[in-house]
C-alpha positions as CSV (number, residue, x, y, z in Angstrom):
1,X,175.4,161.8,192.2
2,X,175.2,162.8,195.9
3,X,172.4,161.3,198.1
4,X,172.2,162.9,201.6
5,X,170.1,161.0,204.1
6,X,169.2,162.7,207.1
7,X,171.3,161.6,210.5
8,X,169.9,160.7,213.3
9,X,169.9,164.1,214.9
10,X,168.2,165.7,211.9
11,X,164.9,166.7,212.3
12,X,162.0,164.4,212.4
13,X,161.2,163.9,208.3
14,X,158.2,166.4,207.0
15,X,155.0,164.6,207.4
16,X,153.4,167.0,204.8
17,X,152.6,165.6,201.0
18,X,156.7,166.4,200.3
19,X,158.7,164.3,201.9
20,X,161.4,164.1,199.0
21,X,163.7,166.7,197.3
22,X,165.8,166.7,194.4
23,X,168.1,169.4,194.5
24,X,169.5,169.5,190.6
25,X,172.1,172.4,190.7
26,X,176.1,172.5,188.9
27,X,177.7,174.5,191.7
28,X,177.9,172.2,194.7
29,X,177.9,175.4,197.1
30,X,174.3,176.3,196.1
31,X,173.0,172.6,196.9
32,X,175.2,172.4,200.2
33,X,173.2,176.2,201.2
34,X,170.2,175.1,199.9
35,X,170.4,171.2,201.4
36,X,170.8,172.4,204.7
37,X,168.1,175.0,204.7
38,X,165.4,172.2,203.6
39,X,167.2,169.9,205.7
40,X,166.6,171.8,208.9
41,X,162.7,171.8,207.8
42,X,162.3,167.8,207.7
43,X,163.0,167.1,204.1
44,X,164.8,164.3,202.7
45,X,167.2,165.6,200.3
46,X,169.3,164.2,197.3
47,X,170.8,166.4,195.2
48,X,172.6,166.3,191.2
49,X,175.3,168.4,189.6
50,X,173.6,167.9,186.0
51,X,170.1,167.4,184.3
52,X,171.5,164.1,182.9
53,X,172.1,163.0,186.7
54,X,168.8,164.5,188.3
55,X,166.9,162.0,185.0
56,X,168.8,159.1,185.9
57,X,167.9,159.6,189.6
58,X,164.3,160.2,188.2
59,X,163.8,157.5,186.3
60,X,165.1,155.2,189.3
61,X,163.1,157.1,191.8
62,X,160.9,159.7,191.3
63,X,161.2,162.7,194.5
64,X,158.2,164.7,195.4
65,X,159.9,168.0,194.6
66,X,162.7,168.6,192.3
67,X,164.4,172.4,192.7
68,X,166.3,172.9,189.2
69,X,168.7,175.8,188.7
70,X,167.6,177.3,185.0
71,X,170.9,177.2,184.2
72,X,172.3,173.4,183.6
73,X,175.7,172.3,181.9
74,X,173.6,170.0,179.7
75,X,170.4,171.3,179.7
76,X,168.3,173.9,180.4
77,X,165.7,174.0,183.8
78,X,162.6,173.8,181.3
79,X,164.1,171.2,179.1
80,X,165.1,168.9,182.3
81,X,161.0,169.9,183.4
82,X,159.6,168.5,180.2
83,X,162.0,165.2,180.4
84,X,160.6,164.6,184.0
85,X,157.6,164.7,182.7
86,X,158.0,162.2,180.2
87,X,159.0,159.5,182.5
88,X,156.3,157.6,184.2
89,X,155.5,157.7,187.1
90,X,152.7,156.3,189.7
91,X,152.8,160.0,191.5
92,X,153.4,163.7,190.2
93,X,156.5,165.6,191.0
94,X,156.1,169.5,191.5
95,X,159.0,171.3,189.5
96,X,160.3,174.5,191.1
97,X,162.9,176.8,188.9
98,X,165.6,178.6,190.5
99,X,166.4,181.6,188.2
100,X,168.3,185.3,188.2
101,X,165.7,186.3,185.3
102,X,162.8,188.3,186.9
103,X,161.4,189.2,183.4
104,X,157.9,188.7,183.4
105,X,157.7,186.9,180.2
106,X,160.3,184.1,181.1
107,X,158.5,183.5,184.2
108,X,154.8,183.1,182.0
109,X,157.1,180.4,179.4
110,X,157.9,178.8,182.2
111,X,154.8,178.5,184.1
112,X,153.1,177.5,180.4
113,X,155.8,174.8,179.7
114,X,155.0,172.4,182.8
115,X,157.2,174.3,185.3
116,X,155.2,174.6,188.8
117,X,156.8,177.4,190.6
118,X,160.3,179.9,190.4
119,X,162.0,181.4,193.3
120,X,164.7,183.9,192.3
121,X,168.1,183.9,193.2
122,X,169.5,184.5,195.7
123,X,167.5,182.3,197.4
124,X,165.3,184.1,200.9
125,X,165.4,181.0,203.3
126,X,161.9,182.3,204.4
127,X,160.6,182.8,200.7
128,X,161.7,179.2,200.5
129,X,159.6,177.9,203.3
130,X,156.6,180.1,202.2
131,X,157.2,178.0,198.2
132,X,158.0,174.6,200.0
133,X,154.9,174.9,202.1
134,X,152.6,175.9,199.7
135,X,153.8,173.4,197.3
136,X,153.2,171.0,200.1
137,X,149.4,171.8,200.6
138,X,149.3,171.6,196.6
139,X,150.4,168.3,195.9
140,X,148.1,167.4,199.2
141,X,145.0,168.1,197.3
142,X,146.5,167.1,194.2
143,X,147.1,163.7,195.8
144,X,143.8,163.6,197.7
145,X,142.4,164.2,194.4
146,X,144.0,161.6,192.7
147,X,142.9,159.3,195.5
148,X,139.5,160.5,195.4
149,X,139.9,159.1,191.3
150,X,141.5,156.3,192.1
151,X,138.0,155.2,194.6
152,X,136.0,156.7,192.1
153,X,137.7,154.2,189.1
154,X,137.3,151.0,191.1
155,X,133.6,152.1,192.7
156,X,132.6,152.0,188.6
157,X,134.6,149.2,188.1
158,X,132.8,146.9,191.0
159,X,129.6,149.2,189.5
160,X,130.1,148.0,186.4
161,X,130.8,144.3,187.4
162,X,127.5,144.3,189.2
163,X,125.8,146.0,186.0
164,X,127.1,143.2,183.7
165,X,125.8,140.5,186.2
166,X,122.1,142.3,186.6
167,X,122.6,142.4,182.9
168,X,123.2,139.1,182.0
169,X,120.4,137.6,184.5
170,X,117.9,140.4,182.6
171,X,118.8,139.0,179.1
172,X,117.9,135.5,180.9
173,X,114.6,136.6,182.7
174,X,113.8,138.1,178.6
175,X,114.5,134.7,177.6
176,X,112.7,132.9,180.0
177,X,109.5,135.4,180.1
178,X,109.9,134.9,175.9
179,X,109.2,131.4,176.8
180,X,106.0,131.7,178.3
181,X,104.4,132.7,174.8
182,X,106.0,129.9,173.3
183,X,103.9,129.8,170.1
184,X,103.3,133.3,168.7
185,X,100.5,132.0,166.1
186,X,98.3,129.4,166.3
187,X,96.1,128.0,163.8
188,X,93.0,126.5,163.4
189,X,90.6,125.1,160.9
190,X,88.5,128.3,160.9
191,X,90.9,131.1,161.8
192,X,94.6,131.7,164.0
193,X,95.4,133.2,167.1
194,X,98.7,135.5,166.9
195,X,100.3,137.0,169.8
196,X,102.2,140.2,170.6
197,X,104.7,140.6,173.3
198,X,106.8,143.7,173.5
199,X,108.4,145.0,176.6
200,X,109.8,148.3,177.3
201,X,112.8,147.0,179.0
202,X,114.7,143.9,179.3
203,X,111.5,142.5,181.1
204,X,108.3,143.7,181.2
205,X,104.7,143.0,183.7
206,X,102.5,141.6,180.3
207,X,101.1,138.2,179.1
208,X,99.5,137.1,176.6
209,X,98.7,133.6,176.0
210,X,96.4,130.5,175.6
211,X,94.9,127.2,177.1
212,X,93.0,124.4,175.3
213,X,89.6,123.7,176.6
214,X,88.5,121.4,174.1
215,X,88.8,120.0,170.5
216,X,86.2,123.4,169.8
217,X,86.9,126.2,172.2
218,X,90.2,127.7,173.3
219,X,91.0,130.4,176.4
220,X,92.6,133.3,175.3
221,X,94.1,135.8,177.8
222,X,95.8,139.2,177.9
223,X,97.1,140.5,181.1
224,X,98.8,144.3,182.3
225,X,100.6,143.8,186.0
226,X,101.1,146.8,187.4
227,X,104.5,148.2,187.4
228,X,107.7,147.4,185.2
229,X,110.7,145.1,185.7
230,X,112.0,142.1,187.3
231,X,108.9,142.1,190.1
232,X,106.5,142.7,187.5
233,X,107.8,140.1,185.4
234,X,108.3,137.7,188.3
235,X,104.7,138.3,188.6
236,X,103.3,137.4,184.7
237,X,105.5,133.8,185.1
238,X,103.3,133.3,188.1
239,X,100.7,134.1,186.6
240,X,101.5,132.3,183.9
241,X,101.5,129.0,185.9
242,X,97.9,129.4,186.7
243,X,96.1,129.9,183.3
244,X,99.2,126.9,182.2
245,X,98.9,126.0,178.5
246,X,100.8,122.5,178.8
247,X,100.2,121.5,182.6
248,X,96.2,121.6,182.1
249,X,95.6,120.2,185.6
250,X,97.5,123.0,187.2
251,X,95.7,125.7,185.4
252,X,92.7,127.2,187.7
253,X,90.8,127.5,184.1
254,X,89.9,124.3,184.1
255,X,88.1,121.4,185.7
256,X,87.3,117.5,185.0
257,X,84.5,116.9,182.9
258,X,82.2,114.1,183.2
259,X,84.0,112.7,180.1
260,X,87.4,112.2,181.1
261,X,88.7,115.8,179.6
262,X,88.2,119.3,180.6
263,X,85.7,121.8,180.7
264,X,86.1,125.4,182.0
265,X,85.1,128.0,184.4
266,X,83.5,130.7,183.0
267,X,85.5,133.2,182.4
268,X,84.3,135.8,185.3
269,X,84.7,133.1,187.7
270,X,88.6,132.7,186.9
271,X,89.1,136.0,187.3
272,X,87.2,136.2,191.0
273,X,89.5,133.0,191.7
274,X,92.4,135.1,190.6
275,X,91.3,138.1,192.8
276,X,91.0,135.7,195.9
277,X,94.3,134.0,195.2
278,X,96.2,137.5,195.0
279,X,95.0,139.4,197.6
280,X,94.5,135.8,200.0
281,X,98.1,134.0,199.1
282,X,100.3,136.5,197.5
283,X,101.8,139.3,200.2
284,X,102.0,142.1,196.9
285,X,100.9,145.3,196.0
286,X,101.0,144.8,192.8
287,X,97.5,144.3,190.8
288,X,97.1,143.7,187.1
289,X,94.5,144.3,184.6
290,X,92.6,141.4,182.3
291,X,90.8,140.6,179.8
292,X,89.7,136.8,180.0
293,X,88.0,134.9,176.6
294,X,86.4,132.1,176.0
295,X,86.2,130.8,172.1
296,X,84.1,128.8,170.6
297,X,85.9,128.1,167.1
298,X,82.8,126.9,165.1
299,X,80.1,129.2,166.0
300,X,82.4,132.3,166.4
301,X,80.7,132.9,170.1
302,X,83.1,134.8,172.4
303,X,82.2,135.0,176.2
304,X,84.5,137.8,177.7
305,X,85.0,139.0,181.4
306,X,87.1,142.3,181.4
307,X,89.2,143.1,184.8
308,X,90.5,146.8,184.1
309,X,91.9,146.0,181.1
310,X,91.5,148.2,177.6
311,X,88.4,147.8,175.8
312,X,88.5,144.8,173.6
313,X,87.8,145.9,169.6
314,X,86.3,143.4,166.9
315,X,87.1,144.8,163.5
316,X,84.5,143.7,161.0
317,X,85.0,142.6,157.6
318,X,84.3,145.5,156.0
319,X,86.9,147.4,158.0
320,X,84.3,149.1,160.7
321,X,85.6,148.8,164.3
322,X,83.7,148.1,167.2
323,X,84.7,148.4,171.0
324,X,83.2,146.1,174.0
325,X,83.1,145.7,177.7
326,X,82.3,147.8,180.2
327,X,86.0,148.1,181.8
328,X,85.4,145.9,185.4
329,X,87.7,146.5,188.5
330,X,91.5,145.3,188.3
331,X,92.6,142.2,189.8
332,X,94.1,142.2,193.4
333,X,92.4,145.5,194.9
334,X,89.4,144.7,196.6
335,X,88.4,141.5,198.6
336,X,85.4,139.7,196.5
337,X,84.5,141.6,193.8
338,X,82.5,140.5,191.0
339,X,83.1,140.6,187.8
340,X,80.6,140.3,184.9
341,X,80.7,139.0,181.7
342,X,79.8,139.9,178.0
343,X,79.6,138.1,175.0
344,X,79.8,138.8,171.4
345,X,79.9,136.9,167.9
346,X,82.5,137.4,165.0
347,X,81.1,135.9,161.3
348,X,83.3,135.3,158.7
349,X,86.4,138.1,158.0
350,X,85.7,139.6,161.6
351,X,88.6,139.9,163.9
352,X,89.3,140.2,167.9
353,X,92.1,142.6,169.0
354,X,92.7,142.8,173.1
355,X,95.5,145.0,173.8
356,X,97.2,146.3,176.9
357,X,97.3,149.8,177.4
358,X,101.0,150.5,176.4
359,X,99.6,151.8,172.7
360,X,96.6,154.4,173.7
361,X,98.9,155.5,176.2
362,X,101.6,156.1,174.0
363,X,102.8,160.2,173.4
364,X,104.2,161.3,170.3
365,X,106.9,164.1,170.4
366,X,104.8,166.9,171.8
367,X,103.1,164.6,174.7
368,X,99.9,164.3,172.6
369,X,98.9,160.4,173.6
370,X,97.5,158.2,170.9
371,X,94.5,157.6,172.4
372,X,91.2,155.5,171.3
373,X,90.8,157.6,168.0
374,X,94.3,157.3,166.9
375,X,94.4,153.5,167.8
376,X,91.4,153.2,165.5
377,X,92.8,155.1,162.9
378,X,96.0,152.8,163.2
379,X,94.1,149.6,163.1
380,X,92.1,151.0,160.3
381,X,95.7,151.5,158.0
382,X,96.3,147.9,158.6
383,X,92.7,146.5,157.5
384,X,94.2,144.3,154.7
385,X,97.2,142.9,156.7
386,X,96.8,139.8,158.7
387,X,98.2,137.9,161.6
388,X,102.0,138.7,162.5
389,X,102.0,140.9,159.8
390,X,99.1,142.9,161.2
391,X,101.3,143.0,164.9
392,X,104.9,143.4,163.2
393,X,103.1,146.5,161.3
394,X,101.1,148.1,164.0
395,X,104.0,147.9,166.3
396,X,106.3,149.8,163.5
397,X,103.4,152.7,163.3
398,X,103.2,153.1,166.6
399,X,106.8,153.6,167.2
400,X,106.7,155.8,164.3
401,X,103.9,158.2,166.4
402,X,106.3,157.7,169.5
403,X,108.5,159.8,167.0
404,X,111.8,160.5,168.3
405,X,111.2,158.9,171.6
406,X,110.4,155.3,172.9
407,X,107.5,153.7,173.8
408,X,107.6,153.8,177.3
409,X,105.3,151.2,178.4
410,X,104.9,147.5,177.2
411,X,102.8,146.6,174.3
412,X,101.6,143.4,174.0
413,X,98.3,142.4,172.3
414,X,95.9,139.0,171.2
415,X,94.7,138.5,167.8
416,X,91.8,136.4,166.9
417,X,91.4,136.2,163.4
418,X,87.8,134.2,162.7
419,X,87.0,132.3,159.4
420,X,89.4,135.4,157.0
421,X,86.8,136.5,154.1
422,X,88.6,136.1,150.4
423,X,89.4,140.2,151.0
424,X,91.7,139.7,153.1
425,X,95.3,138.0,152.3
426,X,95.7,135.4,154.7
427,X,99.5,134.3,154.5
428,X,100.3,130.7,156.1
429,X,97.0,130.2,157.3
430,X,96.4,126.5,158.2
């Protein structure tokens, strides 16, 4: 195999996308004529006498160009074009076929078979320039292209670096906002409280929970922060630090009592604390809805103060449901607003459902929302289940109405279950 390197008075090399020609011919006259001509342009050309030569050179280093005679001792021009293409290589090489045969169907099996271009023979040093220079402004584009693919592959690959890391701190922010409803039932000599806490995303802006006021009477809350994701969510923990189940000194709920222990604020007074605090020491604007309840657990008494949130629904033992409050102005909006405050009484079998608005707001597979009628209807089919198996099965019928879709906005809920009548199954009730 013959290598010809351009002397130092040939002409500057091309600085198109071909720099590199492989000249694969058996009559050494033809690559001499044909070396010169694409010599005299500014390519560097090495040349072979057989295809078993031009796939050695190939495999060792692969031109830009090769220009095959049809016609090989060993091989044919379309055989040696799909052996190139079998060897890889970081870069494609364009595959012209030099060829007596004008017939119109050769040319098509060749051009179907891999081959990039023919020039007949004799070769027309301009028709050769013309082919070279076109071939040049292909395997431009075709190598800005596959530059262009190359940025594209490592842009998704630092994208999706990034995505695992965002996702791997959202499966830890689920787990920690998880752990601020750390017990999802609790139970007490006359009843149980049972939570629901169901995001739409990894994270989600509700929160649900519970303090200890005294040996009798227990704060229940459910709270909607505006929004969805990590701010919301960065928002409920906060939030969650004030009404604080475990650090009961912390929790703006309570204060000392003449006893030693802890009384509490009424509830429309923790809310207007909760309103100053947002709008005075938190630079947000985010708000939140609420629903705030005091319980006491041997008289059944419920003292409620409602901040935007959904109506709160007692369902009475014999299945009838019942909606109170008077809906109240969300938390963080306006400087000083009052709140007011309503109370109501649940006898033996009645239960206390505050939900956020994720399920009335929920559409089914035309758009039609659920709504207060449907949520009725919903809470009505699940009159004889209790407790997490009252939440469990609401939450399954409601992504049944969601249909083929998802529920596109948290759903989280508090159930108060007061003294259950025999009617009702109560499963692990303490």
């Amino acid at each position: 195999m013959k290598n010809t390197a351009l002397t130092s008075e040939s002409p500057q090399p091309f600085t198109g996308a071909i720099k590199h020609v492989l000249l694969v011919d058996q009559s050494r006259l033809q690559r001499r004529i044909l070396s010169a001509a694409l010599q005299r342009d500014g390519y560097r050309v090495s040349e072979a006498g057989s295809a078993a030569e031009a796939l050695e050179y190939c495999r060792a280093t692969m031109p830009d160009l090769i220009l095959s005679d049809w016609m090989l001792p060993d091989l044919d021009g379309l055989a040696l074009c799909d052996a190139v293409r079998a060897i890889r290589s970081s870069h494609y090489c364009y595959f012209v076929v030099l060829t007596a045969r004008s017939e119109r169907d050769a040319v098509v099996g060749a051009l179907e078979q891999g081959v990039d271009d023919f020039l007949l023979k004799p070769v027309d040093a301009h028709e050769l320039r013309a082919r070279m220079s076109a071939a040049s402004r292909i395997m431009h584009m075709q190598r800005e292209l596959t530059d262009s693919h190359r940025d594209i592959t490592v842009a998704l690959a630092r994208l999706q670096a990034v995505h695992d890391a965002m996702d791997k701190d959202l499966r830890a922010a689920k787990q920690f906002q998880e752990s601020l409803v750390r017990d999802r039932v609790i139970r007490f000599p006359r009843g149980r409280v049972s939570f629901l806490l169901h995001p739409s995303g990894h994270v989600g802006g509700d929160l649900v929970g519970h303090y200890r006021i005294s040996q009798n009477r227990i704060g229940l809350y459910a709270i909607d922060v505006s929004g969805h994701g990590i701010s919301s969510a960065l928002m409920t923990a906060r939030l969650a630090g004030y009404l604080s189940a475990t650090s009961r000194d912390q929790n703006i709920a309570l204060i000392p009592s003449s006893g030693g222990g802890f009384d509490a604020l009424p509830p429309h007074q923790v809310i207007e604390q909760l309103n100053s605090l947002f709008l005075d020491e938190i630079e947000t604007e985010q708000y939140f809805t609420m629903i705030l309840a005091e319980v006491d657990l041997d008289s059944g008494v419920v003292r409620l103060s409602q901040a935007g949130h959904p109506h709160p629904l007692v369902q009475r033992a014999d299945g009838r449901i019942e909606q109170h409050g008077e809906g109240g102005l969300p938390v963080g909006l306006i400087p000083g607003a009052d709140y007011g405050e309503f109370e109501l009484t649940l006898n033996a079998g009645d239960r206390l459902l505050m939900l956020s608005d994720g399920p009335i707001e929920c559409p089914d597979d035309k758009g039609a929302l659920l709504d207060d009628d449907g949520l009725n209807t919903l809470i009505s089919e699940l009159a004889d289940e209790t407790g997490e198996d009252f939440l469990e099965g609401f939450l399954w019928r409601l992504q049944a109405y969601a249909g083929s879709g998802t529920i596109p906005d948290d759903v989280s809920g508090v159930l108060l279950e007061f003294a259950p009548s025999v009617g009702r199954v109560t499963k692990g009730l303490g």
